[in-house]
Steps between C-alpha positions, in 0.01 A plus 500: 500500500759233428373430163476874395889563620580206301343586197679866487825395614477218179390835293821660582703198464379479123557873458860484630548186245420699248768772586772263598465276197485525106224541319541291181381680189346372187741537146225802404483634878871495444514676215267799579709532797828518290334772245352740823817501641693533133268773458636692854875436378360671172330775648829622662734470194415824421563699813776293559693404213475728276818758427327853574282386833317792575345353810575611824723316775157344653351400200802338416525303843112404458565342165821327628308392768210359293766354286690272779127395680396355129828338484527342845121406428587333183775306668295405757174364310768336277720325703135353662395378193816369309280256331319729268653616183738784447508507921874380548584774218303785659642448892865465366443833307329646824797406713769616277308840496487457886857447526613764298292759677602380857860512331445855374337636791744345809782669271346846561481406880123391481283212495144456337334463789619817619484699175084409453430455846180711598394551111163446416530220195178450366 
């Protein structure tokens, strides 16, 4: 009974490792990584920066939404793999979005957290 305890309590151990620390991506892993989540920032361009948005107030939010998860995601896989090429480039542009957002939004009395809390980001 001992053994069997030990063995799925050294299970979870390596699952919470996995959680808690970064995974390390390959230069290609990397870089299919950077183009899904250059292709979600694409994706909302059009409901969100273009001058006659006919999308409604949700829509909008949704692609906003979608918009700050791939950039907090880029940042993240980034900064955890600084090595790789382009990396540095792509968290610094990640965080400046970041920054301007959190800027943007605390001015109107918000905060990102608030503002796409509850949305469903796919």
């Amino acid at each position: 009974m001992l053994k069997k305890s030990s063995f799925i309590c050294a299970g979870l151990l390596l699952g919470l490792s996995s959680v808690v620390f970064a995974q390390r991506l390959s230069q290609s892993a990397y870089d299919q990584f950077i183009s899904a989540q250059t292709k979600i920032v694409n994706e909302t361009k059009y409901i969100l920066d273009e001058d006659d948005q006919k999308a409604d107030a949700q829509t909008q939010r949704q692609a906003f939404c979608k918009r700050l998860k791939a950039y907090q995601d880029i940042q993240k896989v980034s900064e955890e793999n600084s090595s790789l090429d382009m990396a540095p480039t792509m968290a610094m542009i990640a965080k400046n979005f970041l920054e301007r957002q959190d800027q943007s939004l605390t001015q109107s009395g918000m905060t990102t957290n608030v503002f796409c809390k509850n949305r469903d980001v796919e």
